[in-house]
The first five atom37 places (N, CA, C, CB, O) and aatype in JSON, in Angstrom:
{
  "aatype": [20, 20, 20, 20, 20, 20, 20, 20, 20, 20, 20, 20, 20, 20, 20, 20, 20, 20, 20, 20, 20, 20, 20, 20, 20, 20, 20, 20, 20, 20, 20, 20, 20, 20, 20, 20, 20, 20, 20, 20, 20, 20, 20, 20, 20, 20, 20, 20, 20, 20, 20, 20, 20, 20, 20, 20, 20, 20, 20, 20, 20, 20, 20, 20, 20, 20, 20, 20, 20, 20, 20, 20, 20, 20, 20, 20, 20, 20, 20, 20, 20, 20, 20, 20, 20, 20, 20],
  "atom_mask": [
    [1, 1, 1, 1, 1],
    [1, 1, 1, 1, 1],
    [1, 1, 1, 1, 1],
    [1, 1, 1, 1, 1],
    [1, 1, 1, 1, 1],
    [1, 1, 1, 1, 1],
    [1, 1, 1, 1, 1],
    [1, 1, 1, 1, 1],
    [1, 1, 1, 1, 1],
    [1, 1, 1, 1, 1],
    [1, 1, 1, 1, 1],
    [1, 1, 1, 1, 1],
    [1, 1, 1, 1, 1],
    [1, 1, 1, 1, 1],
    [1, 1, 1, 1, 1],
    [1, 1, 1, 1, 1],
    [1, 1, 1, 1, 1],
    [1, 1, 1, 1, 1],
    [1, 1, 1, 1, 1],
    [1, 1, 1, 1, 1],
    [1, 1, 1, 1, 1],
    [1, 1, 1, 1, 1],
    [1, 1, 1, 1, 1],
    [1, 1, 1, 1, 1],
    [1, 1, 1, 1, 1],
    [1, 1, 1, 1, 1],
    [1, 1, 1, 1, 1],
    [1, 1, 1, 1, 1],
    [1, 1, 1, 1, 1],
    [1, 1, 1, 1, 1],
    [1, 1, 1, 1, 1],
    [1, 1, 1, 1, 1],
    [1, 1, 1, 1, 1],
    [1, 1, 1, 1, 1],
    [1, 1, 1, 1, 1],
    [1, 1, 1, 1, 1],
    [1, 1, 1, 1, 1],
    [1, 1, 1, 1, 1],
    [1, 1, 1, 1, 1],
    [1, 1, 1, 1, 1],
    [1, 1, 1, 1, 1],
    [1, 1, 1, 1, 1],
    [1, 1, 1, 1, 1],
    [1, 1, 1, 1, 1],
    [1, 1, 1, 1, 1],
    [1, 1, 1, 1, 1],
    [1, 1, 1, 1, 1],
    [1, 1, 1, 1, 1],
    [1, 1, 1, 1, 1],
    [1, 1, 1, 1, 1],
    [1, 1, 1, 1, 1],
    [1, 1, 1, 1, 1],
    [1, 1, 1, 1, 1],
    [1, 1, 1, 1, 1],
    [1, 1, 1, 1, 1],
    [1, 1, 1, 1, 1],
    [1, 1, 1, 1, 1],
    [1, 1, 1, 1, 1],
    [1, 1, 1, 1, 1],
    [1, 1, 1, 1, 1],
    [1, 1, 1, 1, 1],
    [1, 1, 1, 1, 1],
    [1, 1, 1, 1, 1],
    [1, 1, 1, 1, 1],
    [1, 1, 1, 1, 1],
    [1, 1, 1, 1, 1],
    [1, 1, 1, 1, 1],
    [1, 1, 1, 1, 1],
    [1, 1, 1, 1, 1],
    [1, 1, 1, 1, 1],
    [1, 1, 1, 1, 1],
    [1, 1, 1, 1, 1],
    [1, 1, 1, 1, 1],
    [1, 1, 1, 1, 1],
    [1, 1, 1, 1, 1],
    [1, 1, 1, 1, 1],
    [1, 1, 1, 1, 1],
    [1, 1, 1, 1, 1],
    [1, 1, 1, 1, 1],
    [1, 1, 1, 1, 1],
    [1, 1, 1, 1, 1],
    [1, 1, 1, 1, 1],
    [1, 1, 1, 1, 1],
    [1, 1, 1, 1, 1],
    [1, 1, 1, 1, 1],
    [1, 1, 1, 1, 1],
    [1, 1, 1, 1, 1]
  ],
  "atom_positions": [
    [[5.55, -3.29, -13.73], [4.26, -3.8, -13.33], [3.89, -3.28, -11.94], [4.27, -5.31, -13.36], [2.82, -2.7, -11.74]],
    [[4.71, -3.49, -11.1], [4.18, -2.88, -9.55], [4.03, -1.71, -9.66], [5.06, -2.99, -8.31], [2.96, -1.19, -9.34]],
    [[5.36, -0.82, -10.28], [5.36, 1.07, -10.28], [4.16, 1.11, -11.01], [6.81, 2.13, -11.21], [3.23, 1.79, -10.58]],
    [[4.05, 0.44, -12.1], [2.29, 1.11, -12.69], [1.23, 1.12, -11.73], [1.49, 0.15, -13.95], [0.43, 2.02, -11.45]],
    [[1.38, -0.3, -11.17], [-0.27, -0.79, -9.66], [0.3, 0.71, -9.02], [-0.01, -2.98, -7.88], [-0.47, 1.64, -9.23]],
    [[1.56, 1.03, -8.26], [1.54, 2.19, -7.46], [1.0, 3.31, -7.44], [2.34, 2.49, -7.36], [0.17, 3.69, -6.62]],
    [[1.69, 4.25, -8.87], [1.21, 5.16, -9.52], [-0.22, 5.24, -10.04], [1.97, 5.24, -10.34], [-0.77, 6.34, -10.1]],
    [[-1.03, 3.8, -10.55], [-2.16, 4.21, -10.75], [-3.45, 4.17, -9.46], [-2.41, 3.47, -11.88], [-4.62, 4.06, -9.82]],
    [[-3.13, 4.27, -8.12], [-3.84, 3.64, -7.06], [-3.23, 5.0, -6.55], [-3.53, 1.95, -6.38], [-4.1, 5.58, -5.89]],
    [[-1.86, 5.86, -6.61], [-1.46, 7.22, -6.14], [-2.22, 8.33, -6.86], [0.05, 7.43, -6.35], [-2.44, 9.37, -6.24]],
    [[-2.63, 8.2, -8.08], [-3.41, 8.95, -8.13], [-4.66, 9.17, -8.09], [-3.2, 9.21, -8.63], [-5.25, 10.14, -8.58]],
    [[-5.16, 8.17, -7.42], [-6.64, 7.97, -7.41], [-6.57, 8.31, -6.06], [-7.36, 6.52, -7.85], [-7.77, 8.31, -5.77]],
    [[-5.68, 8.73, -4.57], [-5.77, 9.37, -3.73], [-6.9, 10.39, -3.54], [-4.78, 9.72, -3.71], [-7.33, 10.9, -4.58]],
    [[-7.36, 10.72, -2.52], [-8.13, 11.61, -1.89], [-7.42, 12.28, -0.67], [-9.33, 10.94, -1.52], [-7.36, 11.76, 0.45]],
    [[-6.78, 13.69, -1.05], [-6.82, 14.35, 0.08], [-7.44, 15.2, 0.88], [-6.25, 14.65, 0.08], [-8.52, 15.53, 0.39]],
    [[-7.21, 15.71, 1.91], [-8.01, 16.69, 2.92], [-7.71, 17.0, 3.75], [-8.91, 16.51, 3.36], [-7.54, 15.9, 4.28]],
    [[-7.41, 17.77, 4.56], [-6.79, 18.56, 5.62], [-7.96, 18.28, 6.51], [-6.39, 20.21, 5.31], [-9.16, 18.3, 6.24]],
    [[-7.22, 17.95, 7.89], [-7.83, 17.83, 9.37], [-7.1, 18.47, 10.24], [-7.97, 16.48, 9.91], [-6.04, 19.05, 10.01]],
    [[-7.92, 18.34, 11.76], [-7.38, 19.04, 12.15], [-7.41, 20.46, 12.46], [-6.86, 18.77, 11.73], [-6.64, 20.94, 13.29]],
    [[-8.41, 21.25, 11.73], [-8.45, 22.23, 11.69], [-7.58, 22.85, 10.96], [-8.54, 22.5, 12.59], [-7.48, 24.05, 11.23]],
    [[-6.5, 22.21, 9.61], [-5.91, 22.68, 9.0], [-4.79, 22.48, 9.29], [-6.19, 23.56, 8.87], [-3.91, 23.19, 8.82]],
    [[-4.51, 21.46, 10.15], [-2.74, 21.27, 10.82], [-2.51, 19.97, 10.2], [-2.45, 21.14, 12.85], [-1.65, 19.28, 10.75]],
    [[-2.9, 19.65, 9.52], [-2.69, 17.85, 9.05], [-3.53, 18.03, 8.07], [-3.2, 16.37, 10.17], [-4.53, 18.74, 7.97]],
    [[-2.81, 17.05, 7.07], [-3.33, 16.52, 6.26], [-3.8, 14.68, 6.28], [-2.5, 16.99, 5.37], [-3.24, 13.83, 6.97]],
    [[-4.67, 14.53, 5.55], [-5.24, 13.0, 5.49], [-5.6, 12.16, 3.96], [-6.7, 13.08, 6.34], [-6.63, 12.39, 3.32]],
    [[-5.06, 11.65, 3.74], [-5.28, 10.91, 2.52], [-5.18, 9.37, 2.64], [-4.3, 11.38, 1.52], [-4.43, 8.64, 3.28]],
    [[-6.51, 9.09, 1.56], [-6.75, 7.52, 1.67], [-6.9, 6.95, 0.45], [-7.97, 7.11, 2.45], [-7.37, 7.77, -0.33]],
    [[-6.65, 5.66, -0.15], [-7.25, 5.43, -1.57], [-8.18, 4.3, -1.31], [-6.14, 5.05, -2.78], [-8.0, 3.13, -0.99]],
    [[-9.59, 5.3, -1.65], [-10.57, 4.24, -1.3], [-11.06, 2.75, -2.3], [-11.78, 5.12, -1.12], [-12.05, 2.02, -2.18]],
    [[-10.12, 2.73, -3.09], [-10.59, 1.52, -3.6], [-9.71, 0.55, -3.21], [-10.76, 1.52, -4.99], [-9.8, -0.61, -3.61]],
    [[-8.62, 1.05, -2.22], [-8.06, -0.29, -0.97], [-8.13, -0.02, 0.41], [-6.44, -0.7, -1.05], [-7.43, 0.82, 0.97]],
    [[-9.01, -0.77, 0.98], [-9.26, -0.66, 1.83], [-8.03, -0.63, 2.84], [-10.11, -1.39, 1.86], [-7.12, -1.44, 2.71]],
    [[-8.03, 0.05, 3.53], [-7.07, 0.08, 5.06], [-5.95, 0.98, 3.91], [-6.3, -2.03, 6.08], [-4.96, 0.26, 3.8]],
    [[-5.83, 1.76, 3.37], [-4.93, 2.5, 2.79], [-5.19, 4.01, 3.04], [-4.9, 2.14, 1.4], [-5.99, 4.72, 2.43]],
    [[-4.23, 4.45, 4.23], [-4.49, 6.11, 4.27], [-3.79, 6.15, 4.9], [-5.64, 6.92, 4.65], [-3.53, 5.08, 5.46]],
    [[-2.77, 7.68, 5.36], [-2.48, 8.09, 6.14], [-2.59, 9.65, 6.13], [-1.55, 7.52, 6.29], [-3.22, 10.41, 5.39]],
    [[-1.68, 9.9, 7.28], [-1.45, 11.37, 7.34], [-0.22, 12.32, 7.62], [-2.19, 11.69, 8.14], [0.79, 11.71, 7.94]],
    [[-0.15, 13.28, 7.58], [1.02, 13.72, 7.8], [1.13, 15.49, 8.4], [1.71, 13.41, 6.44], [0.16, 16.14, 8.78]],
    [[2.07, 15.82, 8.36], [1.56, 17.49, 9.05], [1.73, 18.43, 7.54], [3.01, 18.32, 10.7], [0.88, 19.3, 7.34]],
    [[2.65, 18.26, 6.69], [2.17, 18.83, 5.21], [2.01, 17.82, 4.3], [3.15, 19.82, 4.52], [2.31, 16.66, 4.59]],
    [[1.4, 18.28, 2.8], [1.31, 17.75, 2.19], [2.4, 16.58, 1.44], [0.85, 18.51, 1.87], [2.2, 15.44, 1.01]],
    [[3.19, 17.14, 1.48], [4.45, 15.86, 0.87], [4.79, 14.77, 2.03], [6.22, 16.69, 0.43], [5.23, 13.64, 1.81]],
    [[4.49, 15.32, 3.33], [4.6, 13.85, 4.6], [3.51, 13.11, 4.25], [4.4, 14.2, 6.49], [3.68, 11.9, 4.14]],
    [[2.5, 13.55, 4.07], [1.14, 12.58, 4.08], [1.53, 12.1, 2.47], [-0.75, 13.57, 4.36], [1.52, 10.87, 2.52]],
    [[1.84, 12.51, 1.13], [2.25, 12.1, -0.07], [2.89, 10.24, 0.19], [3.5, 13.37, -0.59], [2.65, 9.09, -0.17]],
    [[4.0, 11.22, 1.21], [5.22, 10.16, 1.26], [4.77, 8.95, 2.12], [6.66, 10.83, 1.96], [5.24, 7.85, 1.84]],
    [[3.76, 9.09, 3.29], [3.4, 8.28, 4.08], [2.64, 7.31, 3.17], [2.74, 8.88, 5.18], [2.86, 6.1, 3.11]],
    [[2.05, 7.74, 2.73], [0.97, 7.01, 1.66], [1.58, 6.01, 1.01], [0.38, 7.93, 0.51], [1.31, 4.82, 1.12]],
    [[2.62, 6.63, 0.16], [3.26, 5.67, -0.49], [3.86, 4.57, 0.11], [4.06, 6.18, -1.1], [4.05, 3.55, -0.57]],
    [[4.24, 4.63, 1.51], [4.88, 3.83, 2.11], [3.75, 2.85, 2.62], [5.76, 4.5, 3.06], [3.87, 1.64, 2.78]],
    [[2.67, 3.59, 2.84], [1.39, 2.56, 3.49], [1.06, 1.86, 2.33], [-0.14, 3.35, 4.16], [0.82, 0.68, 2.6]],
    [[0.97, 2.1, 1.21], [0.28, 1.55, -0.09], [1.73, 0.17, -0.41], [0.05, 3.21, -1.67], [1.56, -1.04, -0.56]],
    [[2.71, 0.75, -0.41], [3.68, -0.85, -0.51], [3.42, -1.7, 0.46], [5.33, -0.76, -0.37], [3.27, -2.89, 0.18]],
    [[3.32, -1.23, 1.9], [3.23, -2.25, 2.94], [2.12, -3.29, 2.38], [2.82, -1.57, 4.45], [2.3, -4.49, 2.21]],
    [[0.68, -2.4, 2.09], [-0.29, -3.06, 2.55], [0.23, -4.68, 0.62], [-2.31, -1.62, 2.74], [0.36, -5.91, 0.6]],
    [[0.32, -3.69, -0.37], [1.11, -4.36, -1.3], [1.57, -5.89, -1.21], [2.18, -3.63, -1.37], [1.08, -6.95, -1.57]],
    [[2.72, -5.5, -0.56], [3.66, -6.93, -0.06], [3.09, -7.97, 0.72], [4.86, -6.59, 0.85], [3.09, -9.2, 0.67]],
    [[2.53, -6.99, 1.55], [1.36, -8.12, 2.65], [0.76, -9.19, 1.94], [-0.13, -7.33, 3.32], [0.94, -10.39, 2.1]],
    [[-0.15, -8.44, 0.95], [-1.16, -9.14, -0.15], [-0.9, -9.96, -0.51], [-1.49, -8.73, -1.16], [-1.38, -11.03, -0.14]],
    [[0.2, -9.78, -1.63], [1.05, -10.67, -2.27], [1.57, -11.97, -1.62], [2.08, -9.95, -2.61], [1.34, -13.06, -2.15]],
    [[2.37, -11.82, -0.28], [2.78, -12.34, 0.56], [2.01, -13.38, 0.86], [3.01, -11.62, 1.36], [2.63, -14.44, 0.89]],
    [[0.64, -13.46, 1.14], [-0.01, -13.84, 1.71], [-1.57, -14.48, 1.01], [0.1, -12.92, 2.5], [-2.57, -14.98, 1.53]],
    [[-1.19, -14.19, -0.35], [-1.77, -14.38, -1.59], [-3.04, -14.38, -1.64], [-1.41, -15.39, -2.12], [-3.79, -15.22, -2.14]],
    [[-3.39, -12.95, -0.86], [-4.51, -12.27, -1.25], [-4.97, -11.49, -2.37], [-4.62, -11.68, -0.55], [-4.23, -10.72, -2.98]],
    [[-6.26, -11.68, -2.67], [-6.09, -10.6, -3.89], [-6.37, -9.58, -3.73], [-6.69, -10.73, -4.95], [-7.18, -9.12, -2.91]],
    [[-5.31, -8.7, -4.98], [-5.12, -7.77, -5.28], [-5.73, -7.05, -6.56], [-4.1, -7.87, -5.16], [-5.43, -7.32, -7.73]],
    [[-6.68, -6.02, -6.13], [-7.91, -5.58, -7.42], [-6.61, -4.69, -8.53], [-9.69, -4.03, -6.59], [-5.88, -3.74, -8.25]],
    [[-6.72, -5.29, -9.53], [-6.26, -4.54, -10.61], [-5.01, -5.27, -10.81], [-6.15, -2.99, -10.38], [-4.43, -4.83, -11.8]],
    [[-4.36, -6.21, -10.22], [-3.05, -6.36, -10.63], [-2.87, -7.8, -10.67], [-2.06, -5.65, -9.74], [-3.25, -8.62, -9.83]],
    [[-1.99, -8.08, -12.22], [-2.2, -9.73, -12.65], [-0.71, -9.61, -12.09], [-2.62, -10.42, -14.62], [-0.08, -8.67, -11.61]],
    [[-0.31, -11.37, -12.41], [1.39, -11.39, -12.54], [0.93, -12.14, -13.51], [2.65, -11.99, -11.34], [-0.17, -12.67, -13.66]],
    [[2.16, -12.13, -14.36], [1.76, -13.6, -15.94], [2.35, -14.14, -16.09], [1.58, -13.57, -17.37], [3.48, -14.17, -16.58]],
    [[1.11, -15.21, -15.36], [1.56, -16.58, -15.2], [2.77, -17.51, -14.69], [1.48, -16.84, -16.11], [3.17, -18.65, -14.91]],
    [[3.16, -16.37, -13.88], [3.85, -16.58, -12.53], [3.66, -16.59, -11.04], [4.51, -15.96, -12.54], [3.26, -15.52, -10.59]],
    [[3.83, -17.42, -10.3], [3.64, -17.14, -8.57], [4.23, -16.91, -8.26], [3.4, -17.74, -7.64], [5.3, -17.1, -8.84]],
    [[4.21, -16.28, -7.06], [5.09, -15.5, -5.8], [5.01, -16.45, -4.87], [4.52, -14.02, -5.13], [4.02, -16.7, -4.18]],
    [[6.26, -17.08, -4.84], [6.49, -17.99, -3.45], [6.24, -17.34, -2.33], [7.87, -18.51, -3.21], [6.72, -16.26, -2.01]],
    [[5.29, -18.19, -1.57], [5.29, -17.94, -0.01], [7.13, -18.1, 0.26], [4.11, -19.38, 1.0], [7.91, -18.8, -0.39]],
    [[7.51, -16.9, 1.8], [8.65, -17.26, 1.89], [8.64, -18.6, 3.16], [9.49, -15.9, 2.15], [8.02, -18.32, 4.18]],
    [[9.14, -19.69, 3.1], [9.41, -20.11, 4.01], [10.22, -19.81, 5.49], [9.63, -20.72, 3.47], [10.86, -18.84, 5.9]],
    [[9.75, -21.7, 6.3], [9.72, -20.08, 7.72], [10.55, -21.83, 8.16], [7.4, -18.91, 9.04], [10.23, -23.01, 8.28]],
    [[11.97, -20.79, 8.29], [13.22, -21.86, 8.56], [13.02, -22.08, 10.08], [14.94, -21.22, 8.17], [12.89, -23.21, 10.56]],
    [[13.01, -21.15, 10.68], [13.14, -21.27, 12.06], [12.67, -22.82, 12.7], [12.25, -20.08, 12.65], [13.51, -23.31, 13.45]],
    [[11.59, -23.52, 12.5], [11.45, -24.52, 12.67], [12.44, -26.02, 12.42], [10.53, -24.37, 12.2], [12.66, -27.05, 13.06]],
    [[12.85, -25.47, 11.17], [13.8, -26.52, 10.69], [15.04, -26.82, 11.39], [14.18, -26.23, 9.45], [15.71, -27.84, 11.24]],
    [[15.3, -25.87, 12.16], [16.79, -25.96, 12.89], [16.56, -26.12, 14.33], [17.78, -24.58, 12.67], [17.49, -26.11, 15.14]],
    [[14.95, -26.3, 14.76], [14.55, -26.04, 15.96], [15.42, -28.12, 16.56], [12.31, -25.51, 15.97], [15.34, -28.51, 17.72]]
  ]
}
């Protein structure tokens, strides 16, 4: 379920070279705040992917929604925040 949300949001990428050709830049505009860059193409690939889980987990985390992706009929526990408890 997630590798599918990944893969289908990786290929809906947009790349483009900036820079004058020294960087590359890629974003997937149907999530917002999702892009990065890199100096070749497989850094900016790889960055991406790593920006696209972050922003992911955040979501989830924080139980925002997420366009395109159900869970069924299960929740994702908020994690609790112990630190208080032992304060």
């Amino acid at each position: 379920m997630i590798q599918d949300f990944i893969d289908t949001f990786l290929d809906r990428a947009r790349y483009e070279m900036i820079d004058k050709g020294n960087r590359f830049y890629a974003e997937i505009p149907a999530l917002r705040g999702v892009w990065a860059t890199g100096q070749t193409l497989e850094e900016c690939r790889k960055n991406l992917l790593s920006t696209l889980e972050g922003w992911l987990v955040f979501r989830l985390r924080n139980r925002l929604p997420v366009p395109h992706f159900k869970v069924s009929g299960k929740r994702i526990a908020k994690p609790r925040d112990f630190s208080k408890a032992h304060a």
